[in-house]
Each structure stands twice: as structure tokens, then as C-alpha cells.
HTML snippet that shows the backbone in 3Dmol.js (N, CA, C, O; Angstrom):
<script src="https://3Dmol.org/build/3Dmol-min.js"></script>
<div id="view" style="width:600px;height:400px;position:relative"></div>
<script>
const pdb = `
ATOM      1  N   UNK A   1      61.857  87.123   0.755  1.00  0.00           N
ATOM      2  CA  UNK A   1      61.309  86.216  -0.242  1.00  0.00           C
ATOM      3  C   UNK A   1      59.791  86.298  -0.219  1.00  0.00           C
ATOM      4  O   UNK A   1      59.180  86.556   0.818  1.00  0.00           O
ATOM      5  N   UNK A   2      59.224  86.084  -1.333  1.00  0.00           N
ATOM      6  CA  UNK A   2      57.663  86.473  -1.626  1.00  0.00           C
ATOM      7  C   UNK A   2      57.278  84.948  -1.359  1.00  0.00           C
ATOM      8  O   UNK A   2      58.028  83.980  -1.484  1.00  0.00           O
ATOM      9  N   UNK A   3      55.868  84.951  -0.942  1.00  0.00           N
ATOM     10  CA  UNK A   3      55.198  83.707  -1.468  1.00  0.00           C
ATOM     11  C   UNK A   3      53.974  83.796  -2.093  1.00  0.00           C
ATOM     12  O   UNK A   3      52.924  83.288  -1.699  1.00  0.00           O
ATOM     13  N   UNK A   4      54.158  84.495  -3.138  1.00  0.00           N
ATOM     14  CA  UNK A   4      53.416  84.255  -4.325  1.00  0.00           C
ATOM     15  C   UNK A   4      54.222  83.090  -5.359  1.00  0.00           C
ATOM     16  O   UNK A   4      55.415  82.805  -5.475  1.00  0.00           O
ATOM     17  N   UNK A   5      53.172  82.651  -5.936  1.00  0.00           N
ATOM     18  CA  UNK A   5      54.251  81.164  -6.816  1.00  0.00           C
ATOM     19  C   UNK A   5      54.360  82.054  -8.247  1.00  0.00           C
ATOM     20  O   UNK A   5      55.227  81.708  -9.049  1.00  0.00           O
ATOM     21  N   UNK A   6      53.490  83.193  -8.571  1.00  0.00           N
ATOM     22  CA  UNK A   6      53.554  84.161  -9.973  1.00  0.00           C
ATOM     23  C   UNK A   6      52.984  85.444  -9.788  1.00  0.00           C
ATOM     24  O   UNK A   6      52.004  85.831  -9.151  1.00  0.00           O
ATOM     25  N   UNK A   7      53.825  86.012 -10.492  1.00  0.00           N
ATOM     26  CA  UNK A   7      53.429  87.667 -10.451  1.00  0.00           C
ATOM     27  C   UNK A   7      51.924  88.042 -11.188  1.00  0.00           C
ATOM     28  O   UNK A   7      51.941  88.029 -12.419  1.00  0.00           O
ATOM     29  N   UNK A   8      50.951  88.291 -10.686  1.00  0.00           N
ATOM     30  CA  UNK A   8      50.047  88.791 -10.651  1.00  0.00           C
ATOM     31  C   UNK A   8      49.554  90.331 -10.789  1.00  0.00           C
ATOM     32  O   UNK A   8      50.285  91.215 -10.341  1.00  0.00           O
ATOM     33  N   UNK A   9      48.428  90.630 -11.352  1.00  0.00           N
ATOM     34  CA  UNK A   9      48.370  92.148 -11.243  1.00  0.00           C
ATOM     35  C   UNK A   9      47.638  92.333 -10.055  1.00  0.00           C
ATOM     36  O   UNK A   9      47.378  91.327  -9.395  1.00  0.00           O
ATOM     37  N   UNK A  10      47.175  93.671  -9.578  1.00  0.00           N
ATOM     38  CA  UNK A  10      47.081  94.430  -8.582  1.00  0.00           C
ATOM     39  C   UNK A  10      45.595  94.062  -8.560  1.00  0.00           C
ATOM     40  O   UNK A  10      44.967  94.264  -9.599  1.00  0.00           O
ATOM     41  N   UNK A  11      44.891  93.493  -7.397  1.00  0.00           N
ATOM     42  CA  UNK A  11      43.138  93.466  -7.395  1.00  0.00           C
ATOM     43  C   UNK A  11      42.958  94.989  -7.833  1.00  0.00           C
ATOM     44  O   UNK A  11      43.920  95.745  -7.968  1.00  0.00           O
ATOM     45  N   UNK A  12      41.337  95.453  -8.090  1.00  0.00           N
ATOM     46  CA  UNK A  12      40.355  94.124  -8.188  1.00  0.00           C
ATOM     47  C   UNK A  12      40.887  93.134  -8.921  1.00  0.00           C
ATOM     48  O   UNK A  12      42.062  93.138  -9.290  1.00  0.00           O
ATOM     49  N   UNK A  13      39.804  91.949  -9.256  1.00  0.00           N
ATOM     50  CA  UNK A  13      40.121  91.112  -9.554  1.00  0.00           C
ATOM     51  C   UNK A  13      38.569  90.710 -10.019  1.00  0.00           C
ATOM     52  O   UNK A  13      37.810  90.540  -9.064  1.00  0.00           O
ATOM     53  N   UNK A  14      37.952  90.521 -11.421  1.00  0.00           N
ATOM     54  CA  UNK A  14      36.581  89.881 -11.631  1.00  0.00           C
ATOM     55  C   UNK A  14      36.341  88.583 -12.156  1.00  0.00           C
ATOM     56  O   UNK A  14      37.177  88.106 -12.923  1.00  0.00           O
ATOM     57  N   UNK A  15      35.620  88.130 -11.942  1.00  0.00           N
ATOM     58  CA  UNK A  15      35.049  86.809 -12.745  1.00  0.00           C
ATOM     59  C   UNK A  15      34.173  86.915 -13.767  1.00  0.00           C
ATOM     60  O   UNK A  15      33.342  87.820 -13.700  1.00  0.00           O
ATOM     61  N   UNK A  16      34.176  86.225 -14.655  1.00  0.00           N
ATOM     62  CA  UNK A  16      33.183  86.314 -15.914  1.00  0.00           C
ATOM     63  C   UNK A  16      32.430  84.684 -15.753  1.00  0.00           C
ATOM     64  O   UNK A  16      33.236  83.813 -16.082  1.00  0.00           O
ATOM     65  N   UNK A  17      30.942  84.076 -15.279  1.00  0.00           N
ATOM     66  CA  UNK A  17      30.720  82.670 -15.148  1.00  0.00           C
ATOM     67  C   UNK A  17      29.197  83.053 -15.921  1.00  0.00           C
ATOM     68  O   UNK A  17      28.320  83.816 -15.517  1.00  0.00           O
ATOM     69  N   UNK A  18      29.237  82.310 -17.049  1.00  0.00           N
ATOM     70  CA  UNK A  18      27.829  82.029 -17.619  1.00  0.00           C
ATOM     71  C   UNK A  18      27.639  80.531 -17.908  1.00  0.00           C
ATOM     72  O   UNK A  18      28.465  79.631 -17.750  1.00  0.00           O
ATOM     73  N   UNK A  19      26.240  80.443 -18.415  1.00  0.00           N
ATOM     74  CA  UNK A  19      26.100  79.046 -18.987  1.00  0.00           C
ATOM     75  C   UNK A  19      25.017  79.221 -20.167  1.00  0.00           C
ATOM     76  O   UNK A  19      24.284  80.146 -20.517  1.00  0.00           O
ATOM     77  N   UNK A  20      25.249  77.919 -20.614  1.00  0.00           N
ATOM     78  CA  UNK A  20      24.182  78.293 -22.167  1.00  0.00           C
ATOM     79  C   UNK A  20      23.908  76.767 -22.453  1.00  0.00           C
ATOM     80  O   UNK A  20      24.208  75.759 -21.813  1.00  0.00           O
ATOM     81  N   UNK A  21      23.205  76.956 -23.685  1.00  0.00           N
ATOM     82  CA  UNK A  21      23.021  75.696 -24.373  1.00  0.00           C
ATOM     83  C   UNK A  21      22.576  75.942 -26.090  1.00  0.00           C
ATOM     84  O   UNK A  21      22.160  76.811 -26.856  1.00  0.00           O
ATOM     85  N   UNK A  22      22.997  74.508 -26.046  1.00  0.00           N
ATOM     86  CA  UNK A  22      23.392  74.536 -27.674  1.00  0.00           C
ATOM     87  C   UNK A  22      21.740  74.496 -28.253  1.00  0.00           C
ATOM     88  O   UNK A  22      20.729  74.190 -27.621  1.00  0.00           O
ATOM     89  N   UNK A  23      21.861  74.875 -29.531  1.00  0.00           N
ATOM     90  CA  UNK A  23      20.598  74.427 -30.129  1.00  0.00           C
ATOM     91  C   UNK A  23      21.294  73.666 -31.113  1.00  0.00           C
ATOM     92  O   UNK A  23      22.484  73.355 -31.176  1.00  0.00           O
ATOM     93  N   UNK A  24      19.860  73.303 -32.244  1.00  0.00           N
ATOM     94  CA  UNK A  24      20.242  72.206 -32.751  1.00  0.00           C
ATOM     95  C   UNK A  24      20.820  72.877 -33.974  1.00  0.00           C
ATOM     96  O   UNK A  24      21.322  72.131 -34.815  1.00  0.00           O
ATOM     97  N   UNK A  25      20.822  73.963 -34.156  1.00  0.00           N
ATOM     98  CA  UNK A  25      21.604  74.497 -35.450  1.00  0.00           C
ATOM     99  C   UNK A  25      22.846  75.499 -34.312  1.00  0.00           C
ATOM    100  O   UNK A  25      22.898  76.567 -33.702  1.00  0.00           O
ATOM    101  N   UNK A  26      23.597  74.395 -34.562  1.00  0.00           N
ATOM    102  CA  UNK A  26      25.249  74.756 -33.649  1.00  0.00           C
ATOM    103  C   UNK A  26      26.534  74.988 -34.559  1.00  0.00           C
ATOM    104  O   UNK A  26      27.700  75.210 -34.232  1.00  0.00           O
ATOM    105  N   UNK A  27      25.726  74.818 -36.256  1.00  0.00           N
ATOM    106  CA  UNK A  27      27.159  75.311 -37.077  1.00  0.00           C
ATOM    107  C   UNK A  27      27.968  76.243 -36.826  1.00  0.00           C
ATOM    108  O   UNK A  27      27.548  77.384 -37.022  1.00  0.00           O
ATOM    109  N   UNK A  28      28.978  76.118 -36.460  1.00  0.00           N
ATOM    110  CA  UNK A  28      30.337  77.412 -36.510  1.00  0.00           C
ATOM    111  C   UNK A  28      30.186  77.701 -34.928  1.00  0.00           C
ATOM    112  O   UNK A  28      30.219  78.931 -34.872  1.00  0.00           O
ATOM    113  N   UNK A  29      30.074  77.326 -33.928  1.00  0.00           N
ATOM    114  CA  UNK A  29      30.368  76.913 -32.450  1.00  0.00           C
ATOM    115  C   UNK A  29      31.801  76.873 -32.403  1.00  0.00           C
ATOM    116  O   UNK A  29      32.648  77.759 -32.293  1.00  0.00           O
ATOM    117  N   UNK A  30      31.863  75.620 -32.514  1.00  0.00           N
ATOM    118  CA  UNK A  30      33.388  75.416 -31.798  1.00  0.00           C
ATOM    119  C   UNK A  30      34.535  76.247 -32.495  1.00  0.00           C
ATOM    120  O   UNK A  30      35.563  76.709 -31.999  1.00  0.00           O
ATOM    121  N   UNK A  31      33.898  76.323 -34.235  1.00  0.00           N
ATOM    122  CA  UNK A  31      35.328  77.623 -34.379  1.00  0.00           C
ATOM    123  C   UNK A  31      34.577  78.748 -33.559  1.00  0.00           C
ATOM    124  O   UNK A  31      35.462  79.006 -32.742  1.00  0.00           O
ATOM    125  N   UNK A  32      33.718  79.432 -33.299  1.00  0.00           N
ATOM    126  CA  UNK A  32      33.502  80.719 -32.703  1.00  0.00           C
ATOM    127  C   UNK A  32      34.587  80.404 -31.616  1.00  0.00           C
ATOM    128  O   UNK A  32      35.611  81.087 -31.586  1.00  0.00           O
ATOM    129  N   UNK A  33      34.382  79.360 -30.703  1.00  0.00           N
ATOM    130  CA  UNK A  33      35.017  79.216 -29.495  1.00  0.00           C
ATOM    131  C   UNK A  33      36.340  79.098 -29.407  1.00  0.00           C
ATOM    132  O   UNK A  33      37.023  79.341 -28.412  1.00  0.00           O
ATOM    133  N   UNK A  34      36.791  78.632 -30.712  1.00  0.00           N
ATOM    134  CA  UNK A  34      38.485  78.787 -30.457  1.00  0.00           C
ATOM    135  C   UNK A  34      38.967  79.928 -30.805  1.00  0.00           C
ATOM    136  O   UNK A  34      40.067  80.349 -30.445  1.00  0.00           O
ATOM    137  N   UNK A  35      38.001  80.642 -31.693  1.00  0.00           N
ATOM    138  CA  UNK A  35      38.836  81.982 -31.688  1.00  0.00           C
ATOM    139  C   UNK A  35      38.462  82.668 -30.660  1.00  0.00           C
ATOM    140  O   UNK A  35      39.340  83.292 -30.064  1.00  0.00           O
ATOM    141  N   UNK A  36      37.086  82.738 -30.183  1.00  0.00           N
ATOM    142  CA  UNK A  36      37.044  83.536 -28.582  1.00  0.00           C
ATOM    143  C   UNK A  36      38.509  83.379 -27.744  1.00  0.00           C
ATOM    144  O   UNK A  36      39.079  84.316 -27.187  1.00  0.00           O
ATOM    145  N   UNK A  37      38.974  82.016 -27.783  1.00  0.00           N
ATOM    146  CA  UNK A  37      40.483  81.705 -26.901  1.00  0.00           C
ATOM    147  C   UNK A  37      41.292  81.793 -27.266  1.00  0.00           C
ATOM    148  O   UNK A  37      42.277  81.630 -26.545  1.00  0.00           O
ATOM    149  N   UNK A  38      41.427  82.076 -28.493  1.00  0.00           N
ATOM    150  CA  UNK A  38      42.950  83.006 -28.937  1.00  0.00           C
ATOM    151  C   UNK A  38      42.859  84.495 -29.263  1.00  0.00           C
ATOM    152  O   UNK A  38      43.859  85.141 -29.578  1.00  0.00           O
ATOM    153  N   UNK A  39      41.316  85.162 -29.160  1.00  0.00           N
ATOM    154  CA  UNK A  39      41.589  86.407 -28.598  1.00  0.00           C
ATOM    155  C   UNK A  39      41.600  87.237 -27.186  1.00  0.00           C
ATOM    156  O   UNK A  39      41.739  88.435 -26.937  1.00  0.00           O
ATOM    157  N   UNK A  40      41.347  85.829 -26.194  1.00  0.00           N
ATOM    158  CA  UNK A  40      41.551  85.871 -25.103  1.00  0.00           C
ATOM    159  C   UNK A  40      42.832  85.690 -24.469  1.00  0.00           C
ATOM    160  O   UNK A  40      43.002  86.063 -23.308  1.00  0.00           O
ATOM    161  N   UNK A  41      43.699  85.172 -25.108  1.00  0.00           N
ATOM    162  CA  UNK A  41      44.993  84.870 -24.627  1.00  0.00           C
ATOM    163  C   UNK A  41      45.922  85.996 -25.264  1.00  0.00           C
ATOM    164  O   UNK A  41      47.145  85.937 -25.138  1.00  0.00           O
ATOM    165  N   UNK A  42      45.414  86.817 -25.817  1.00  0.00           N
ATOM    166  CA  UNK A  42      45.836  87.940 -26.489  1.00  0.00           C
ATOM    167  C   UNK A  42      45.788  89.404 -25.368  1.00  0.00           C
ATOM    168  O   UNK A  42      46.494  90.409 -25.297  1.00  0.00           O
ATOM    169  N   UNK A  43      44.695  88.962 -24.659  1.00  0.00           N
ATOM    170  CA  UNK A  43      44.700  90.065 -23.576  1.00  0.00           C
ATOM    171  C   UNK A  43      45.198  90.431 -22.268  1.00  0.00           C
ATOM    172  O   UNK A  43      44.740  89.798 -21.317  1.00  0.00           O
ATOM    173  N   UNK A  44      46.246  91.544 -21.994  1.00  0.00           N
ATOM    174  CA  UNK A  44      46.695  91.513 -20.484  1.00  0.00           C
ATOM    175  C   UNK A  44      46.445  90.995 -19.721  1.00  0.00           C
ATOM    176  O   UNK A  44      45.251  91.089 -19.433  1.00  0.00           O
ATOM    177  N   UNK A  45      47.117  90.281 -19.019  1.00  0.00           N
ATOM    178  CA  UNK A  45      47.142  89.689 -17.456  1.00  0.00           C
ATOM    179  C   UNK A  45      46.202  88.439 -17.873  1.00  0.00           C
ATOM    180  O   UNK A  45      45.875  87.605 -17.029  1.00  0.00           O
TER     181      UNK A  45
END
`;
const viewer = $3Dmol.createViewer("view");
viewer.addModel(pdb, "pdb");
viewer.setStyle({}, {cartoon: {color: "spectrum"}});
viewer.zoomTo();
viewer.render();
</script>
């Protein structure tokens, strides 16, 4: 029996960590950002 709790792919393994800030002309933000996360959930593993 494994004790992994989910199948995982094979390391490596990277992180992506930034930070930012808004300005005051932030039109079309949050849609940019939801589609960033549904073409992210689109990608392997």
C-alpha cells in the first residue's frame, strides 16, 4: 500500500510566486484573471 493520498507526477517539481499591484486603471483585471484560471486548469498535472 502507497502513502501518497494522490497520484502525482514525477519531480522536478517548480513554483511560480510573484506579487504586483493594481493601478488605478484596473479595467479588465479580474476577467484577465479568471481566464488566466481556466487556462490553467486546462494544463497537465
Amino acid at each position: 500500500m502507497s502513502d501518497r493520498f494522490t497520484k502525482t507526477p514525477e519531480p522536478p517539481y517548480y513554483a511560480v510566486i510573484f506579487t504586483n499591484q493594481l493601478s488605478p486603471n484596473d479595467a479588465g483585471y479580474a476577467e484577465m484573471g479568471d481566464r488566466m484560471f481556466e487556462l490553467a486548469l486546462e494544463q497537465p498535472g
